[in-house]
N, C-alpha and C positions, 0 to 999 in steps of 0.2 A: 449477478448471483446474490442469493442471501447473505446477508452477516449478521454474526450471535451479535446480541441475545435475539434469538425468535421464540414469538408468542406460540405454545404450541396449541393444537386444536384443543376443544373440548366439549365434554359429551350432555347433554339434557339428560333428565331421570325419567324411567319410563317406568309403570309399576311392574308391567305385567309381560312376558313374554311373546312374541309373532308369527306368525311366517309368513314370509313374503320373496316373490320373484324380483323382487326390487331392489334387495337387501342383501348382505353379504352377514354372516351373524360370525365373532371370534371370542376365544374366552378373555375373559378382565383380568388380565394380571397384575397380581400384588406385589407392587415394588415400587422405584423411584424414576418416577417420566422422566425421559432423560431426548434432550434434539440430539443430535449426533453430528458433528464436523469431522469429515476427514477428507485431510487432503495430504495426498503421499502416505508419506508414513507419521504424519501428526493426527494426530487424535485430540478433538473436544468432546467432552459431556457436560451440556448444559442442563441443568434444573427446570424445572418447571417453572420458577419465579427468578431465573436467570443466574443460577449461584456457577460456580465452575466447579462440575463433582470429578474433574478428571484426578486428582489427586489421591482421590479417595480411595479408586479400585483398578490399580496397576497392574490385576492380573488382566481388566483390557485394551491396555495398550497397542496390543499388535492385531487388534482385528482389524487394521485393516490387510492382512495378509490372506483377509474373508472378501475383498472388492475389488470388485473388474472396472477399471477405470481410474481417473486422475481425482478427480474432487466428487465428492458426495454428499448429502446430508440428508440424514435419515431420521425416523421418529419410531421410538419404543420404549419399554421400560427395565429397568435394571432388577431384575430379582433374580432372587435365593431357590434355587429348586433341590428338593430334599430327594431321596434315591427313587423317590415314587415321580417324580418329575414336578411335581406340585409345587408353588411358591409359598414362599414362606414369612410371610414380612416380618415375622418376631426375630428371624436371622440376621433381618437388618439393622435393627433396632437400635438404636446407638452408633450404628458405624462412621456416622457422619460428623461425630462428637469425639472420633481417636485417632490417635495417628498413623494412620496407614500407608502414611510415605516412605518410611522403610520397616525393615521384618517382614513375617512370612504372615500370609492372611489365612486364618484358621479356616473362613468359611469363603470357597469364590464363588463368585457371581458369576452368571448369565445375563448379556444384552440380548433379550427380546425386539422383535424389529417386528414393524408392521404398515411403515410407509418410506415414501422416498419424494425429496423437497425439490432436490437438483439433483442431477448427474451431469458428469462430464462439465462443469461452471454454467450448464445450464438451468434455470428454473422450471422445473415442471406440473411445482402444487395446483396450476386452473386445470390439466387434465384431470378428465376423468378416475376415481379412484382404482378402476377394475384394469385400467391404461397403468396406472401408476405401479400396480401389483402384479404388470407383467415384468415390468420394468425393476421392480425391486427382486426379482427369482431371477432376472438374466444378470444382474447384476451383483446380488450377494449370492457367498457361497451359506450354505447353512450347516456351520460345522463347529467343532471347538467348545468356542464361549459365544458366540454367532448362532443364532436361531431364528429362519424366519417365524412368526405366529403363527398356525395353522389355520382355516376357516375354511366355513361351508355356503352355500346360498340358499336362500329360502329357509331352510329348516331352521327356526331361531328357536321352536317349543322345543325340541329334538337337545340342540345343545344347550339349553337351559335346564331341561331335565338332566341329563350328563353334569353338568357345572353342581346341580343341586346336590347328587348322588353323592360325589368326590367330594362334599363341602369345598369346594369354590367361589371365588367371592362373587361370582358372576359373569354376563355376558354381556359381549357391545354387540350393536344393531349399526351396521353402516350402509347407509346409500349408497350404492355401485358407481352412480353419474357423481356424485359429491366431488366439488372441490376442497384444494384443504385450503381451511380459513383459519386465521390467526385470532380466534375468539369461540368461545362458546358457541357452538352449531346447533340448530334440530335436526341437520345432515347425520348427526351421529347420537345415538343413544345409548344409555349405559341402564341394564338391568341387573339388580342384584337378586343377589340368591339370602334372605333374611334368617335370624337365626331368634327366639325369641325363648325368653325365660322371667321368672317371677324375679321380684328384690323387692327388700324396704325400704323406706325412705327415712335417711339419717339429717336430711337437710337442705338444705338450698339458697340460691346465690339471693341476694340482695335486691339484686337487677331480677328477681324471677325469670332468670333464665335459663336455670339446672336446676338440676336438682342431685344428692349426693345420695348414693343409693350403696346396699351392699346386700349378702347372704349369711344368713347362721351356716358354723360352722364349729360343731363341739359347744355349742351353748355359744358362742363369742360372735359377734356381726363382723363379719370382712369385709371391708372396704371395697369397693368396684367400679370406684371412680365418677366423675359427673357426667349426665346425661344431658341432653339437651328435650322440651316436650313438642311432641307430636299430639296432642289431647283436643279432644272437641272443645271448644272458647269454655262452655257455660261449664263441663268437667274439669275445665283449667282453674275458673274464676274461685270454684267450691272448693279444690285442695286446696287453694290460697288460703282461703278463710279460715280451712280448719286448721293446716299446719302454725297460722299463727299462735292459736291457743293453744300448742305444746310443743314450746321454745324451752330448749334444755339452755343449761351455760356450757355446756361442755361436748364433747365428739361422741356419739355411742357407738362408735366403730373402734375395734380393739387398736387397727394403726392406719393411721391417715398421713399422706403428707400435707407437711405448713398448708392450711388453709387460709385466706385472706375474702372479706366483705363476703361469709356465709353466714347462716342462721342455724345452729342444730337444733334437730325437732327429735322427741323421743319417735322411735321405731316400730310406731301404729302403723301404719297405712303402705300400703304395698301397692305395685303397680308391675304392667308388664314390661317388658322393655324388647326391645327391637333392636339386634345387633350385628355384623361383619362377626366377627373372632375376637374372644379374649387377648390379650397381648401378653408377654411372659409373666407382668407384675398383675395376671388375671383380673385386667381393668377391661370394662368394654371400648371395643373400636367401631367407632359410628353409631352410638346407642343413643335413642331415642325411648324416651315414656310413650308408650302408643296408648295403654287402658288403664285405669284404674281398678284393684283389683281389692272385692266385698266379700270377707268372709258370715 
């Protein structure tokens, strides 16, 4: 049978939406990948990069009082669902930097589940995923802090419009026949649902590889964090050149945190950006420069 830390699966980017009889399509949940060990009544949650989060959110301790059977390890993500059911990663934000080993936790979590490794000390990740999915309903109860995912098949335009509507962060695409693999798959895709908006450009990194962008606000530029470029090469090459001839000494964003190895450039040149959700300190999450933008 497996033993933590395991690599969990992971998904390729696809741009655009599908439908296919081949596919199983489920929403992207915003939270923290978590593998799942439980055997009896002990409980692991492992990290994506191996950290041990059981400490963190003692209100799930007792799911396993959600599994039919002796030993289990399951795969899904830990989030924050607000009264509308929807996740909320900004809930999370921090949680993993306080002490939630004793007191009461203001906001509880939901384990989302959407796969099963082993059951009963046996391993079962080479079956088939749609095998795997009968096997995780006979075996979790979906209740409490316990949830299976929902999904549909074929339809992946269908819940990718749904995911868009609800501002969601997107949908997975999973191969039905898919085994689970302990790396990066094409077995599995991840489409997101984009959110895009103008900013100027206050800056950027040394290494040209952000850039420090914000919005007016009462006359003042706010700050919105660094972005990483998505730009065509030869559109890349040209902001280069210009933002070097308008290198300020100073920030022209009203409040920045400690910056280190940037350049500020006066607040000409605007571009679009391409983003997930603001986070509470309204910084983008997964923003990207896609266009450059010529008044």
């Amino acid at each position: 049978m497996l033993n933590p830390p395991v690599k969990p699966m992971l998904l390729f980017n696809k741009s655009k939406p599908f439908d296919s009889s081949d596919y199983l399509f489920e929403i992207k949940w915003d939270g923290y990948r978590s593998i799942v060990f439980i055997k009896g009544t002990e409980i692991l949650l492992q990290s994506r990069n191996g950290k041990d989060l059981t400490p963190y959110f003692p209100e799930l301790s007792d799911i396993y009082r959600n599994i039919k059977g002796s030993e289990v390890i399951l795969d899904g993500e830990i989030c924050y669902l607000n009264e509308q059911g929807k996740p909320e990663f900004k809930a999370l934000q921090g949680r993993l930097f306080k002490n939630y080993r004793c007191g009461e936790v203001s906001k509880a979590v939901n384990l989302i589940i959407w796969d099963i490794l082993s059951c009963n000390k046996k391993d079962i990740y080479k079956s088939p995923l749609l095998e795997r999915k009968k096997i995780l309903t006979d075996k979790v109860i979906s209740q409490d802090r316990l949830i299976l995912a929902p999904y549909i098949e074929e339809q992946g335009i269908k819940l990718f419009n749904q995911a868009k509507s609800e501002q969601l962060e997107g949908i997975v695409a999973k191969l039905k026949t898919s085994p689970y693999v302990f790396k990066r798959s094409q077995y599995w895709y991840k489409i997101k649902v984009w959110q895009y908006v103008e900013v100027y450009i206050g800056g950027y990194s040394k290494e040209r590889t952000g850039l420090l962008v914000g919005r007016y606000y009462k006359e003042k530029l706010q700050y919105m964090g660094k972005i990483k470029l998505a730009l065509p090469a030869e559109e890349e090459k040209a902001l280069f050149q210009f933002l070097v001839t308008i290198k300020e000494n100073s920030s022209p964003f009203q409040e920045t945190k400690k910056q280190s190895a940037v350049y500020w450039v006066k607040p000409l040149v605007k571009c679009q950006v391409r983003y997930t959700e603001l986070t509470h300190h309204q910084t983008f999450r997964h923003g990207y420069a896609v266009k450059l933008i010529f008044n």
